[in-house]
RODO-2510 file (C-alpha; in nm, 4 decimals, decimal comma):
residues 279
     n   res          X          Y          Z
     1     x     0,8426     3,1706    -5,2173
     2     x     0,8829     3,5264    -5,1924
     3     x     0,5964     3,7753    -5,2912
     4     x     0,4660     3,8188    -5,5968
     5     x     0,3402     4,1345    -5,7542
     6     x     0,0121     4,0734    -6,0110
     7     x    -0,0914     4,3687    -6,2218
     8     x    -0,2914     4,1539    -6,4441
     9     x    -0,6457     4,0527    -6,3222
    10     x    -0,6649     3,7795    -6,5380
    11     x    -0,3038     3,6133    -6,4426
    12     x    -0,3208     3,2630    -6,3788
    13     x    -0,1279     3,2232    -6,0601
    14     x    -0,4424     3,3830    -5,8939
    15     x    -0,7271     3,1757    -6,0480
    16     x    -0,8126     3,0642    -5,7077
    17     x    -0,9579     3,4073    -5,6656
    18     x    -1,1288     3,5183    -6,0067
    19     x    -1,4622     3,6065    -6,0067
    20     x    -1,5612     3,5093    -5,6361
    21     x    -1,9510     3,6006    -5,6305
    22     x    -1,9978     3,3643    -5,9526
    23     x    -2,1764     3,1082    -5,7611
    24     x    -2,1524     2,9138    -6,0754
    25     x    -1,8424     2,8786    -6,1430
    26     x    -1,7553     2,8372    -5,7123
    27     x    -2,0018     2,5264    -5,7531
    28     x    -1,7369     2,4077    -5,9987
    29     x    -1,3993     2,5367    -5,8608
    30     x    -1,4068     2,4433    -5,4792
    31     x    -1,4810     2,0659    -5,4089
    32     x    -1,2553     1,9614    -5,7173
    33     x    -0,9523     2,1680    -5,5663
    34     x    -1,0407     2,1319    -5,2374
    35     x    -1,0437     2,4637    -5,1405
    36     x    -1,2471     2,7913    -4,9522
    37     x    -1,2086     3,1045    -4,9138
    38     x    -1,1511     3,3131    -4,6402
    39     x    -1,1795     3,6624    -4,6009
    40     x    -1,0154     3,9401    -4,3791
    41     x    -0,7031     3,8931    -4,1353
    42     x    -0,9794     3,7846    -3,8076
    43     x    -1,1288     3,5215    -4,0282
    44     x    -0,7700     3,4093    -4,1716
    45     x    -0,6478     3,4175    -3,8351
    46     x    -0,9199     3,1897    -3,6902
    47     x    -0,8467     2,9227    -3,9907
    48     x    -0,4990     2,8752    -3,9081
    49     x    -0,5759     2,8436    -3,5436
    50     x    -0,8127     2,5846    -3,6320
    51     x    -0,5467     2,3807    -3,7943
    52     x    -0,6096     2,4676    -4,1632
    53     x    -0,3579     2,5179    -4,4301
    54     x    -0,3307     2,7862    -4,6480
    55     x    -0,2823     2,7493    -5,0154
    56     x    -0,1820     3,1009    -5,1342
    57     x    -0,2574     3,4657    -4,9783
    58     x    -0,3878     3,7786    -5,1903
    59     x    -0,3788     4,1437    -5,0562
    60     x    -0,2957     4,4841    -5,1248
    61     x     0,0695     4,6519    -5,0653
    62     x    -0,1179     4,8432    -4,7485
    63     x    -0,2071     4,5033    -4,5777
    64     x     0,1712     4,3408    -4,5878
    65     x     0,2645     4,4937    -4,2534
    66     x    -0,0214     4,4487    -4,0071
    67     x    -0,0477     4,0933    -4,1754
    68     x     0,3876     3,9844    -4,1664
    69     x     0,3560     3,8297    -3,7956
    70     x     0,0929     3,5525    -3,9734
    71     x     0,2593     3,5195    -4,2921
    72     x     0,5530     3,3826    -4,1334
    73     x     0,4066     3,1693    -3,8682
    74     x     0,1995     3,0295    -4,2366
    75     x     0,5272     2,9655    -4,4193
    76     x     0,4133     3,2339    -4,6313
    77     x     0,6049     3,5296    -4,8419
    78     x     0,9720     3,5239    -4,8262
    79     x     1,1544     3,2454    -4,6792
    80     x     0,8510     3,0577    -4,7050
    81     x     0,6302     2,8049    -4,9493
    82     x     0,3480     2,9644    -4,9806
    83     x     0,2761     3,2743    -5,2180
    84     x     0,1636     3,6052    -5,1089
    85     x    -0,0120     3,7455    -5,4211
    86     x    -0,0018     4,1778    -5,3515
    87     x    -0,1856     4,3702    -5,6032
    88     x    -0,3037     4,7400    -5,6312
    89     x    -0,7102     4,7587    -5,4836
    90     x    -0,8244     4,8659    -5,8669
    91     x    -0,6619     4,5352    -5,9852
    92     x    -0,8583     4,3360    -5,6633
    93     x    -1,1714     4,4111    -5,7583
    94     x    -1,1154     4,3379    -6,1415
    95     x    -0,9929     4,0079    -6,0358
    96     x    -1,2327     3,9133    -5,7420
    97     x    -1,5535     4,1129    -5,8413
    98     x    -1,5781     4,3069    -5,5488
    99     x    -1,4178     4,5500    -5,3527
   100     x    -1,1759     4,4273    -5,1318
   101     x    -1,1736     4,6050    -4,7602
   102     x    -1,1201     4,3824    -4,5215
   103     x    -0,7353     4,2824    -4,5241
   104     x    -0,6463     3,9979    -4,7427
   105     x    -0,8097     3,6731    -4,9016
   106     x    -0,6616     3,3434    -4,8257
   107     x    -0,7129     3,0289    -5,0592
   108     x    -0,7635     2,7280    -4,7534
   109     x    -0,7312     2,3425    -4,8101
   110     x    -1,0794     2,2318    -4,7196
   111     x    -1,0552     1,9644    -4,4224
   112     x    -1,2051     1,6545    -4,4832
   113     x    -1,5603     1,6183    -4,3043
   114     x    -1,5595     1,3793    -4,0487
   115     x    -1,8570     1,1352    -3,9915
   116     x    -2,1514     1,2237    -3,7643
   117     x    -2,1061     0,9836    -3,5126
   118     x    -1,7497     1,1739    -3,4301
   119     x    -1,8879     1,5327    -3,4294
   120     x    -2,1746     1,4569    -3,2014
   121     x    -1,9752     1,1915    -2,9594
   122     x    -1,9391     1,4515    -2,6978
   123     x    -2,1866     1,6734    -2,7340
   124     x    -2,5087     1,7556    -2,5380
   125     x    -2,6665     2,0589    -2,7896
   126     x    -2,6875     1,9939    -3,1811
   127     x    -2,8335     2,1956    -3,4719
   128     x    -2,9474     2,0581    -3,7849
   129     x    -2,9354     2,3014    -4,0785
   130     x    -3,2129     2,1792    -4,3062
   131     x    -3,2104     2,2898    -4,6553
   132     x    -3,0531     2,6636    -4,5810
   133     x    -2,9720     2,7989    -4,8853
   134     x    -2,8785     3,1671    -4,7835
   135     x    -2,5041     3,1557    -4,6851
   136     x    -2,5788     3,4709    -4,4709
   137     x    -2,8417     3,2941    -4,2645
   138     x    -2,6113     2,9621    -4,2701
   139     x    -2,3488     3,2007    -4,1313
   140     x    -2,4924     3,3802    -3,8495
   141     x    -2,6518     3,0745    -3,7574
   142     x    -2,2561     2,8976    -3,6540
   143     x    -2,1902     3,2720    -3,4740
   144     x    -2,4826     3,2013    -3,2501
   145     x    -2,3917     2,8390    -3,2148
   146     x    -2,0461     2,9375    -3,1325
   147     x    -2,1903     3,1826    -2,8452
   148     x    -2,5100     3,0020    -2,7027
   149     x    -2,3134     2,6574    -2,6338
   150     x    -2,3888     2,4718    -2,9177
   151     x    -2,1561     2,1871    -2,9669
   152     x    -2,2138     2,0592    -3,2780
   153     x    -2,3865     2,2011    -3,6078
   154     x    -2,4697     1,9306    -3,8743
   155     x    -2,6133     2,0564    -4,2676
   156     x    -2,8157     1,8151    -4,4647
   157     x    -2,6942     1,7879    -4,8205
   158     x    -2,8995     2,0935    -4,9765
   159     x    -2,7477     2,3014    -4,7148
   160     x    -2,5743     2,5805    -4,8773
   161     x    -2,1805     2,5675    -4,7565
   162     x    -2,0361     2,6967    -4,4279
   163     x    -1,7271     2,7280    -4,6064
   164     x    -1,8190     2,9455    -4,8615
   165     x    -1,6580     3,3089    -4,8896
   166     x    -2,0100     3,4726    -4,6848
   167     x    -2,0872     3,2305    -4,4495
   168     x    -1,7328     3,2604    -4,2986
   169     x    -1,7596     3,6070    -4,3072
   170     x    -2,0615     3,6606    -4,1500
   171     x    -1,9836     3,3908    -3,8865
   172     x    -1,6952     3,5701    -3,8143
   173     x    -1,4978     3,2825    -3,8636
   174     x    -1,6624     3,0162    -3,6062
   175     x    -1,7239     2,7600    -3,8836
   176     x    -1,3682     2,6730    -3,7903
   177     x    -1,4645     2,6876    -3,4090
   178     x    -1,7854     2,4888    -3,3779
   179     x    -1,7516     2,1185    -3,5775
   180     x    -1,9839     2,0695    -3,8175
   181     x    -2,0607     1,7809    -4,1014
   182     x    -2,3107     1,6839    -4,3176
   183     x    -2,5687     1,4403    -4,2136
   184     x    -2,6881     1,2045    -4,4948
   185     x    -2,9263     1,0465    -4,5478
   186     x    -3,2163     1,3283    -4,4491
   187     x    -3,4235     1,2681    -4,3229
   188     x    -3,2873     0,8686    -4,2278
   189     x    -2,9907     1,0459    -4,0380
   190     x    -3,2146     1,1539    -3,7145
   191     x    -3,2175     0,8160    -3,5792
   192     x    -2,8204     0,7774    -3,5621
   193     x    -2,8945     1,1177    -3,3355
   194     x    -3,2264     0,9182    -3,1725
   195     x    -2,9648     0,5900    -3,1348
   196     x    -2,7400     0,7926    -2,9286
   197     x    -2,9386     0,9604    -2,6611
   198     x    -3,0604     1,2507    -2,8400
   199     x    -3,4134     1,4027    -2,8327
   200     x    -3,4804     1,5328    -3,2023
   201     x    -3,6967     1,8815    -3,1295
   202     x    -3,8003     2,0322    -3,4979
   203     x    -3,8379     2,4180    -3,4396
   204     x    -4,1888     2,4408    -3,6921
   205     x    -4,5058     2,5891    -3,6863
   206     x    -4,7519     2,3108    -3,6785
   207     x    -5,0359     2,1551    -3,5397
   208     x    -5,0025     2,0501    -3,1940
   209     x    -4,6274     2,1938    -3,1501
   210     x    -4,5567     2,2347    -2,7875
   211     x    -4,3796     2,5666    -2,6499
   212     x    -4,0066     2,6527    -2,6219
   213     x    -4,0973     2,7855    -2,2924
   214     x    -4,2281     2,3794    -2,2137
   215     x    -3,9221     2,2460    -2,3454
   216     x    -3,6791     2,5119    -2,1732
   217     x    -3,8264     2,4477    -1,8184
   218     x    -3,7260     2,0748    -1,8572
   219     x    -3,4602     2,0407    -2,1350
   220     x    -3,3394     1,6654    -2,2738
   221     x    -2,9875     1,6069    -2,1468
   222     x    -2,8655     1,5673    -2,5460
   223     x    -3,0735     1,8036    -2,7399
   224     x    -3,0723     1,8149    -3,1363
   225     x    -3,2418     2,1201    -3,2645
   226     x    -3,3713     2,1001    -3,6792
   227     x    -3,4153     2,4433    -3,8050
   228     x    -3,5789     2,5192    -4,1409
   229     x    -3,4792     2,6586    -4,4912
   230     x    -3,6215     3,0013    -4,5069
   231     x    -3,9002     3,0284    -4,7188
   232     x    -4,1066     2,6667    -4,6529
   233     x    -3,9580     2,5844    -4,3117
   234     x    -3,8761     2,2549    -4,2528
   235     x    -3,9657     1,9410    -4,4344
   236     x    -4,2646     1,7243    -4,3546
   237     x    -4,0421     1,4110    -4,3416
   238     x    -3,7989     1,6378    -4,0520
   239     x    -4,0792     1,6931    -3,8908
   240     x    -4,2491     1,3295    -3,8747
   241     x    -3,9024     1,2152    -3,7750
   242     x    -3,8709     1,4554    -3,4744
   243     x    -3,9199     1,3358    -3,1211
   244     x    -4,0975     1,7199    -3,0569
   245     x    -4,2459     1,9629    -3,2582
   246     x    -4,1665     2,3470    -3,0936
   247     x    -4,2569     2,6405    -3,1640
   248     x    -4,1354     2,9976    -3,0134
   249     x    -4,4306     3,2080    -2,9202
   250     x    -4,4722     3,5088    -3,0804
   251     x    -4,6381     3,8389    -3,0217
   252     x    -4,7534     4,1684    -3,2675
   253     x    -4,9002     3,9796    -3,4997
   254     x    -4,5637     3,7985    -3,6218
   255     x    -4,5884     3,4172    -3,6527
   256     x    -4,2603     3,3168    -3,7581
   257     x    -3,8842     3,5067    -3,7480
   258     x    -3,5859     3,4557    -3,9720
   259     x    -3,4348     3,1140    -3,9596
   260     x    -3,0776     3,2002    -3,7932
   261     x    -3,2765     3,4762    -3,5160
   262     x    -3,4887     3,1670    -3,4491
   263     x    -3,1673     2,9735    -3,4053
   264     x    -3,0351     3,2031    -3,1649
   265     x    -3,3277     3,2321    -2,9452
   266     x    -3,4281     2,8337    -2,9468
   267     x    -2,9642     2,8228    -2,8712
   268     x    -3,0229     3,0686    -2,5755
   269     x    -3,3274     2,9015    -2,4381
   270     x    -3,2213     2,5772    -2,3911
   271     x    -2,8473     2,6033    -2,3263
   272     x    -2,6290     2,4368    -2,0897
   273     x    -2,5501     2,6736    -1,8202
   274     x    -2,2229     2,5768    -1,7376
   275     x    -2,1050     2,6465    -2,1344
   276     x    -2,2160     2,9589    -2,1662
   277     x    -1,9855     3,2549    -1,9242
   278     x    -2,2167     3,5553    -1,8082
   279     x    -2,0374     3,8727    -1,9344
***
């Protein structure tokens, strides 16, 4: 399909883009088509890689060049199957409610989720998502899994969704990288993680929690790390079902940090050596 010009916001061939920060209406749109968003050429980039198939591209005139190497390689533009939507920025931002500055959009087919028992099969360090409903925080949290050697991030069904137009962005596209799924039921799905070898460790502040320093000195060979929703922390039911209740010690007064900087320090303390590459 060769490229196609819009100069109306409101033209139906790009409905898979309208109105983008309606949470709403992406509630509605995305699981019945099947379909995410991804945003700027990195993140785009890092989707195909991953082995996922583009439904439709939409950029401005500028971003045709620097982008024409992936388009083809896609099947996209001319010659190809898949549109390229161009537009003029002013029309963009009427159409996706923002201001588009990063390179081009891409409407993805969202990959089935595989079962839990295949994401974890070969891995040694988990993280469990509880109830994270900030798609920043859910974000950053996969960038630092990506880093810090975490091999597997599971999200329990209130989890907000890694796929969603932020948390991509802000993970800078390693929600393709690291394999995630959702674990159901929660709290009932730690023991499938207990059943295979893993030690559960719930990352709270509560009576009797023992240290990240104590569990870093002598970490579990399969390690599954449950990490909060920001504003009550995690659930008493996670934390009853844990093998370990940690806490990070804290100095200045502070008694708790932000739910993906925990992530990345409880990541780093107890990773496998061999997965992470000094720089």
């Amino acid at each position: 399909m060769p490229i196609v010009r819009v100069a109306d916001p409101d033209d139906e061939q790009v409905a898979d883009y309208t109105r983008l920060t309606d949470v709403a209406l992406r509630a509605r749109h995305e699981p019945g088509k099947g379909l995410y968003i991804a945003e700027s050429s990195t993140v785009i980039r890092r989707a195909i890689a991953a082995g996922h198939r583009p439904r439709s591209f939409l950029m401005a005139p500028k971003w045709l060049g620097s982008m024409a190497d992936l388009l083809e390689s896609a099947g996209a533009g001319a010659g190809g199957d898949i549109p390229v939507y161009v537009a003029e920025e002013s029309v963009l931002e009427k159409l996706t409610g923002f201001h588009l500055h990063r390179g081009a959009l891409a409407a993805m087919h969202r990959p089935p989720l595989a079962p839990v028992s295949q994401v974890v099969a070969a891995a040694r360090r988990v993280a469990i998502l509880e109830d994270v409903v900030d798609h920043t925080n859910v974000g950053a949290a996969f960038r630092s899994a990506a880093a810090l050697g975490v091999d597997a991030v599971l999200v329990t069904p209130r989890c907000a969704d890694p796929f969603y137009r932020r948390s991509v962005r802000v993970s800078m596209g390693t929600v393709f990288q690291v394999p995630w799924t959702r674990i159901e039921p929660w709290p009932g799905g730690v023991a499938e993680l207990q059943a295979v070898g893993f030690t559960v460790a719930a990352l709270a502040l509560a009576e009797g929690a023992i240290t990240l320093d104590e569990v870093a000195s002598d970490p579990p060979e399969r390690l599954a790390w449950v990490l909060g929703t920001e504003g009550d922390g995690l659930s008493r039911g996670a934390v009853e079902a844990a093998d370990r209740v940690v806490r990070i010690p804290m100095a200045g007064g502070v008694d708790s940090l932000n739910v993906a900087a925990a992530a990345a320090v409880a990541f780093w303390a107890t990773r496998v050596q061999s997965a992470c590459i000094s720089s």
